[in-house]
VMD Tcl script that builds the backbone (N, CA, C; Angstrom):
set m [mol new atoms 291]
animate dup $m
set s [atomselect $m all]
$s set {name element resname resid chain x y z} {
  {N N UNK 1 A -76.654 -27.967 9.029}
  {CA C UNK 1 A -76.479 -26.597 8.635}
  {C C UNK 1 A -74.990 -26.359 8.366}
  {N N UNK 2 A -74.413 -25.580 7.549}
  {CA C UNK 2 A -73.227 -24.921 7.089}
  {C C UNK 2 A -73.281 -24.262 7.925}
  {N N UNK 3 A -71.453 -24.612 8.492}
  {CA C UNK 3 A -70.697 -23.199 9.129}
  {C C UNK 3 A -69.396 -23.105 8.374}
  {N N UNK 4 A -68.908 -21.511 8.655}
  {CA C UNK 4 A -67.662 -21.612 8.113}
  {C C UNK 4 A -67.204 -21.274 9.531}
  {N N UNK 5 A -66.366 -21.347 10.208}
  {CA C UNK 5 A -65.661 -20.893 11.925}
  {C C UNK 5 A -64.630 -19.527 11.066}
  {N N UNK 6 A -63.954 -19.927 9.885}
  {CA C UNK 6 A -63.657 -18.440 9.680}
  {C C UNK 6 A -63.999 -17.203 9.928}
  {N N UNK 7 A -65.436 -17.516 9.931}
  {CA C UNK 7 A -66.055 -16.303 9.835}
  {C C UNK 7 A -66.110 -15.388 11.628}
  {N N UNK 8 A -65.643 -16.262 12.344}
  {CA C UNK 8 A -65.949 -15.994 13.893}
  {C C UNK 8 A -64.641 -14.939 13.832}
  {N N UNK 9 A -65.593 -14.065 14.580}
  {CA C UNK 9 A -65.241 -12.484 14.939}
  {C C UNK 9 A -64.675 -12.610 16.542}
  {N N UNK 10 A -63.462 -11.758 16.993}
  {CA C UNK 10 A -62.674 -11.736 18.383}
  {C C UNK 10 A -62.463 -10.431 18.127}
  {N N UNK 11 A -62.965 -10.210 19.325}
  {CA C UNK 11 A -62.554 -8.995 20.208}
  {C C UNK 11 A -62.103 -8.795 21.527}
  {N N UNK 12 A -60.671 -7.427 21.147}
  {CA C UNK 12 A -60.084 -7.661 22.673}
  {C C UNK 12 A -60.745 -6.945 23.623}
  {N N UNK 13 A -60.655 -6.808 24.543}
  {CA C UNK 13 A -61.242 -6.487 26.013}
  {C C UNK 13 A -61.530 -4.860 26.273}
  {N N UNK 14 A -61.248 -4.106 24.959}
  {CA C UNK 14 A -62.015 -3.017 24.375}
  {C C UNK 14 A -62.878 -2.663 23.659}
  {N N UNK 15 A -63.203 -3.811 23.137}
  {CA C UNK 15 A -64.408 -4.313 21.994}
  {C C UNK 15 A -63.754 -3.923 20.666}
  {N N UNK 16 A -62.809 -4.137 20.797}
  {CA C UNK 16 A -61.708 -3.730 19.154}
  {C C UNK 16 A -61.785 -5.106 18.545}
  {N N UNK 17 A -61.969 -5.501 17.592}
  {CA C UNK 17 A -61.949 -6.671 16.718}
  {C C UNK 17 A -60.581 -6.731 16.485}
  {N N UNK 18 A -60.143 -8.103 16.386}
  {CA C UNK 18 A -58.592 -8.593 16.413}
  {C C UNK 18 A -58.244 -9.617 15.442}
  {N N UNK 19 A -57.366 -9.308 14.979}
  {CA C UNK 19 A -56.876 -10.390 13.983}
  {C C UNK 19 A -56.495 -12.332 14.227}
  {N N UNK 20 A -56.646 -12.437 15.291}
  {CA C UNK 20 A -56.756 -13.692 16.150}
  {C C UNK 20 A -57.625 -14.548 15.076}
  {N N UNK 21 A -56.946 -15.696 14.737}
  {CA C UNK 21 A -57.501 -16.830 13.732}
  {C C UNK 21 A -57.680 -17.960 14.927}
  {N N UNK 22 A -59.139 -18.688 15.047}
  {CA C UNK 22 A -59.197 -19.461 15.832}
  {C C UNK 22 A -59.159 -20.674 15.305}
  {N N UNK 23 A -59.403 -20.970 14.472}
  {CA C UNK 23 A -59.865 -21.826 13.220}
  {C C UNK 23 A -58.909 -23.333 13.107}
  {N N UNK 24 A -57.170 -23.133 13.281}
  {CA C UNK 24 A -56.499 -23.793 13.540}
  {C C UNK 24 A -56.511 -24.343 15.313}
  {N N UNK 25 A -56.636 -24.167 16.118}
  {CA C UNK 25 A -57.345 -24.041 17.559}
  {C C UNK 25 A -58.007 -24.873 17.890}
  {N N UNK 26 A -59.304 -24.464 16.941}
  {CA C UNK 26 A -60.456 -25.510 17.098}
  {C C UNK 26 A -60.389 -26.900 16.381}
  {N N UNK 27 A -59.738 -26.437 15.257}
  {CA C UNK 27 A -59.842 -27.914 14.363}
  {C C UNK 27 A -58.792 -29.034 15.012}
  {N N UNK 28 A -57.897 -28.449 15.574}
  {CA C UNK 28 A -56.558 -29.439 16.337}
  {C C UNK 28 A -57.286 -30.072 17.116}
  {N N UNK 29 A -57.898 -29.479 18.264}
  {CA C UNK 29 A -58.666 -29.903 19.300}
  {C C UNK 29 A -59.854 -30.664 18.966}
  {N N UNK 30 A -60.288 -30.306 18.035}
  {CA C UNK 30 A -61.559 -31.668 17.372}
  {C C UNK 30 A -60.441 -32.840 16.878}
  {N N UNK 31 A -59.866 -32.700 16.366}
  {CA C UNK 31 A -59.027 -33.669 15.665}
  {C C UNK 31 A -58.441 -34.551 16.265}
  {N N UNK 32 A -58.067 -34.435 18.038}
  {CA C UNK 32 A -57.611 -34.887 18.666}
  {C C UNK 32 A -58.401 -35.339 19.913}
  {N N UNK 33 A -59.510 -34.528 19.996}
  {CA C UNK 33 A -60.150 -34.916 21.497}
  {C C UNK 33 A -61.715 -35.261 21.212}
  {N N UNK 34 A -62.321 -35.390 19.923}
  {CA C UNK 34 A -63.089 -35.773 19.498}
  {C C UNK 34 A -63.494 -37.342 20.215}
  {N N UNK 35 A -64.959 -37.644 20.431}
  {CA C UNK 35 A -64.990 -39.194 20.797}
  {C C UNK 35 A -66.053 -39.724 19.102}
  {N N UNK 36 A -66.331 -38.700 18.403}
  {CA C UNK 36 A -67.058 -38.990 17.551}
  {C C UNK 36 A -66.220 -38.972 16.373}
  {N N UNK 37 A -66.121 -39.966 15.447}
  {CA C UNK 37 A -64.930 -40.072 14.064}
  {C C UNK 37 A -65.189 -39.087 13.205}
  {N N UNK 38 A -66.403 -38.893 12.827}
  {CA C UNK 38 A -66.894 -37.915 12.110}
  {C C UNK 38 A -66.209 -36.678 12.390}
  {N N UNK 39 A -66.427 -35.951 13.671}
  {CA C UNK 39 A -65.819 -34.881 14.030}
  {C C UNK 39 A -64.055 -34.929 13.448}
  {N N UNK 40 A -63.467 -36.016 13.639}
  {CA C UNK 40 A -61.898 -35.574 12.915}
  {C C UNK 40 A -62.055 -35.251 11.474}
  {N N UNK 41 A -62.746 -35.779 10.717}
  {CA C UNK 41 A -63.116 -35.170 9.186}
  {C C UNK 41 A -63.619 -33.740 9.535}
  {N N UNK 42 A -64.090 -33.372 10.079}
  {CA C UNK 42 A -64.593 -31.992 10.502}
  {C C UNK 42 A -63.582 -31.215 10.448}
  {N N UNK 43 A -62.960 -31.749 12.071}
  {CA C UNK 43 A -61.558 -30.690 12.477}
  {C C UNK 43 A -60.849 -30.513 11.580}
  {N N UNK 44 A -60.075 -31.526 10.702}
  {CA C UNK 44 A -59.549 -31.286 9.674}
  {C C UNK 44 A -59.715 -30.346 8.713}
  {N N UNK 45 A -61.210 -30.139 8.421}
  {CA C UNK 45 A -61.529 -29.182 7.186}
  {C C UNK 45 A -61.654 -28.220 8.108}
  {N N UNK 46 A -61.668 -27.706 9.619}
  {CA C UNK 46 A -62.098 -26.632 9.859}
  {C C UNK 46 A -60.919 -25.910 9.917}
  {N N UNK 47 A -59.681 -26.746 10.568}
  {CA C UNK 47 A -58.075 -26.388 10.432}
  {C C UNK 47 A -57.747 -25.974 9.541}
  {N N UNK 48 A -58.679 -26.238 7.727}
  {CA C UNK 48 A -58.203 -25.507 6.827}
  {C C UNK 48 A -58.854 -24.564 6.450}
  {N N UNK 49 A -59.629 -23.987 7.260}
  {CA C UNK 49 A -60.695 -22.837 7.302}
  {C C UNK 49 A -61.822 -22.878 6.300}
  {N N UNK 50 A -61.874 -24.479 6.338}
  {CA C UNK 50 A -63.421 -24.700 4.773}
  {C C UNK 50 A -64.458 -24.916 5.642}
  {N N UNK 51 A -65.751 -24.676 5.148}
  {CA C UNK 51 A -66.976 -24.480 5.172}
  {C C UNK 51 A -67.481 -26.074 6.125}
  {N N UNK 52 A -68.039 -26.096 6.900}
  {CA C UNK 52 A -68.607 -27.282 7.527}
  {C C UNK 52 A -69.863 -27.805 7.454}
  {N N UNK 53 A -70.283 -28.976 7.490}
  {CA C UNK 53 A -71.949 -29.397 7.833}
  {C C UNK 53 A -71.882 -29.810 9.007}
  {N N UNK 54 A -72.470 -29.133 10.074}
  {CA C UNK 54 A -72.564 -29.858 11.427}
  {C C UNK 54 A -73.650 -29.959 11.771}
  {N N UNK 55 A -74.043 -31.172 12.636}
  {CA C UNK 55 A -75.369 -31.320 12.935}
  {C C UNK 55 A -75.329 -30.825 14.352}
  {N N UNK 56 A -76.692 -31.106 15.186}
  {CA C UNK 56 A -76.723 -30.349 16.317}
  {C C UNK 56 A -76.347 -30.908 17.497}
  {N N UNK 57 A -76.188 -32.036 17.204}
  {CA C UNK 57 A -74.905 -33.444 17.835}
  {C C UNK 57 A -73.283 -32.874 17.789}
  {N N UNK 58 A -73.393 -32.432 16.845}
  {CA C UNK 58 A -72.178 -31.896 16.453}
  {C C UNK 58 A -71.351 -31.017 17.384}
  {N N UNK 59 A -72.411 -30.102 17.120}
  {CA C UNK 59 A -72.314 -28.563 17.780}
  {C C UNK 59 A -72.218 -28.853 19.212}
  {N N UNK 60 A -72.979 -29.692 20.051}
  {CA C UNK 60 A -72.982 -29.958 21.666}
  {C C UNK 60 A -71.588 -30.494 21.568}
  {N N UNK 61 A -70.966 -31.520 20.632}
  {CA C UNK 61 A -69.833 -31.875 21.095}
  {C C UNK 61 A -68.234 -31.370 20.746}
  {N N UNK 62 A -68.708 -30.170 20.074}
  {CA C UNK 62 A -67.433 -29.256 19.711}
  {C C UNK 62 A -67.333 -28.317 20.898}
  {N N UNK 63 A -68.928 -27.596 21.278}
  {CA C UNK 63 A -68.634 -26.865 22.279}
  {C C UNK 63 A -68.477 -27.667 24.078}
  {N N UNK 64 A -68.788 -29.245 24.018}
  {CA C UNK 64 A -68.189 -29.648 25.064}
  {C C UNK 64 A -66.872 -29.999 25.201}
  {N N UNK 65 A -65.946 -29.794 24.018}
  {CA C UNK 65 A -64.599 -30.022 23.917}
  {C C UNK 65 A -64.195 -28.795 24.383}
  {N N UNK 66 A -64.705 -27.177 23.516}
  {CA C UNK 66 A -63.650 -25.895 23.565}
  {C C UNK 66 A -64.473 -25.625 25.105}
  {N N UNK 67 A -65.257 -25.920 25.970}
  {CA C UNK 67 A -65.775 -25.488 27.066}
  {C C UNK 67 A -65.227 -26.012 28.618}
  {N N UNK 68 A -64.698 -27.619 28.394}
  {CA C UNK 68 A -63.848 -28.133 29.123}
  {C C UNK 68 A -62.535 -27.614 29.920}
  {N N UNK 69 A -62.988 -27.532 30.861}
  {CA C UNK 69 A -61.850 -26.535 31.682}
  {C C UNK 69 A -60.735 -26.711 31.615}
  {N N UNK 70 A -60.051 -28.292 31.193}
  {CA C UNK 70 A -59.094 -28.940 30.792}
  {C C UNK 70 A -58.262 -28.460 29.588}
  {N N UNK 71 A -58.761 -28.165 29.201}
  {CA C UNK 71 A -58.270 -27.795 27.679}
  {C C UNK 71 A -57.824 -26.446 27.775}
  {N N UNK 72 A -57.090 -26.291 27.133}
  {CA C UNK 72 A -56.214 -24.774 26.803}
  {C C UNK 72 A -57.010 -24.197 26.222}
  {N N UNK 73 A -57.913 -23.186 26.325}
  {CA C UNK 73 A -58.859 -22.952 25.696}
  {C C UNK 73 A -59.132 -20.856 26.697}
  {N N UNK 74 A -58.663 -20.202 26.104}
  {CA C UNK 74 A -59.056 -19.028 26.418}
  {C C UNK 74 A -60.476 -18.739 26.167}
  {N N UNK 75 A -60.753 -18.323 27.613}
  {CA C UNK 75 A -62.616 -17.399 27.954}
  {C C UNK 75 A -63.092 -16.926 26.597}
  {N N UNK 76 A -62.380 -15.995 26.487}
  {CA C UNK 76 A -62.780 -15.025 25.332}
  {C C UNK 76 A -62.791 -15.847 23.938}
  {N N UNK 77 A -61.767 -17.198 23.716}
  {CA C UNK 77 A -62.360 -17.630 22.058}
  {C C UNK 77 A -63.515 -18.216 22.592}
  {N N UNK 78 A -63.604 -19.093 23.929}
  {CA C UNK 78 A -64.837 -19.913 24.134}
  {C C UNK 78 A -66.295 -19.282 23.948}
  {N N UNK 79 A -66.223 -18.049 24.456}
  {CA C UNK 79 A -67.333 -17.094 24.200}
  {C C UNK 79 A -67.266 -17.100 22.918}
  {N N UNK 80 A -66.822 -16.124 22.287}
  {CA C UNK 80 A -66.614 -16.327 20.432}
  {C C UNK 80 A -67.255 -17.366 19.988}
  {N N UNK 81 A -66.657 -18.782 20.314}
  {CA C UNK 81 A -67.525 -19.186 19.591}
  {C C UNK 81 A -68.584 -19.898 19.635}
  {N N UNK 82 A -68.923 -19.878 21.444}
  {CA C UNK 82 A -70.615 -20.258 22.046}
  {C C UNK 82 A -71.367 -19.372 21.235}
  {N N UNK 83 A -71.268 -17.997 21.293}
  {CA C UNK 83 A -72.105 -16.532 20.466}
  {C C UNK 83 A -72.077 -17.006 19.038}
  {N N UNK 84 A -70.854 -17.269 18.580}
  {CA C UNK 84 A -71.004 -17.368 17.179}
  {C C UNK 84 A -72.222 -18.670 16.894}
  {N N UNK 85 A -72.120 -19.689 16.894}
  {CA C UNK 85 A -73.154 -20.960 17.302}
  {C C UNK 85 A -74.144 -20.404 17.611}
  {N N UNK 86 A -74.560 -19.258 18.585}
  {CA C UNK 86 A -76.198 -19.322 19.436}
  {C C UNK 86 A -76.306 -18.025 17.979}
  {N N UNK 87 A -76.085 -17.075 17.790}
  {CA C UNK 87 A -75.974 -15.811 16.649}
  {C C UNK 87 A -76.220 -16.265 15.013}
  {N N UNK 88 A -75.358 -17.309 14.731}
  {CA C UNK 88 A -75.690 -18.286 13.346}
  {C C UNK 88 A -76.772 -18.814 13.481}
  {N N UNK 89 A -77.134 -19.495 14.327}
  {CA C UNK 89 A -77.953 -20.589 14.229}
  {C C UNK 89 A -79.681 -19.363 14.545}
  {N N UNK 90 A -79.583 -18.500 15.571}
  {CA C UNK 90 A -80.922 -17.488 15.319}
  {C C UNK 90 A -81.159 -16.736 14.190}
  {N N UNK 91 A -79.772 -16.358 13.218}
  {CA C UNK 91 A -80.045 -15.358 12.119}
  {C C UNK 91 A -80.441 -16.598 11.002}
  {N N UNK 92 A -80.186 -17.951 11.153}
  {CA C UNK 92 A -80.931 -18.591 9.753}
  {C C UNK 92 A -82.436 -18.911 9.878}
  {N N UNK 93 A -82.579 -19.546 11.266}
  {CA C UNK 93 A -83.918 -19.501 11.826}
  {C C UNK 93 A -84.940 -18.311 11.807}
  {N N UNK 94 A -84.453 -17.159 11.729}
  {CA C UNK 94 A -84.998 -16.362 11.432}
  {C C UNK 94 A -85.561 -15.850 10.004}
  {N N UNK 95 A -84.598 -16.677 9.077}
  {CA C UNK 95 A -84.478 -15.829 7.644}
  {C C UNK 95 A -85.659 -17.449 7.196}
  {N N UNK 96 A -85.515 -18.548 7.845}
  {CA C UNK 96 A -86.270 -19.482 7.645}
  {C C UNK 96 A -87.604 -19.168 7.751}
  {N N UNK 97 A -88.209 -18.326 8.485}
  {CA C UNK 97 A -89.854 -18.117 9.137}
  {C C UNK 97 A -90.597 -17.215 8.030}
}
mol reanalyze $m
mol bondsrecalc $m
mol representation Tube
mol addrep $m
């Protein structure tokens, strides 16, 4: 399935939507802490905010990278973009039925 991570929406702790780009964030951190090769072709294009094909292999191992307690990784993008993932993936499934 196509994602774009651009598209992931942050909000601060008022529910105000924020100009916060995660996009460079995530793609560094795939790019670097990835155990799958594929994923650095990923990070790369996601660092440049282009459109992705990820499989669902994929997805477990992007969000076991940004979920890792290890990692510099603020609550609030990690949420962002667990929701964004569980929110994409029900609104195509849905438009699929």
């Amino acid at each position: 399935m196509k994602y774009n991570l651009s598209n992931i929406e942050i909000f601060d702790i008022n529910g105000k939507k924020t100009e916060i780009k995660i996009v460079k964030l995530i793609g560094e951190l795939l790019y670097y802490q990835a155990r799958n090769l594929d994923l650095v072709d990923i990070g790369m294009k996601i660092n440049r905010g282009e459109e992705v094909e990820l499989r669902d292999a994929d997805i477990a191992e992007i969000k076991r990278i940004i979920n890792d307690p290890e990692r510099e990784v603020f609550a609030f993008v990690r949420k962002a973009l667990n929701d964004y993932f569980t929110n994409y993936k029900e609104s195509k499934d849905g438009k699929d039925k």
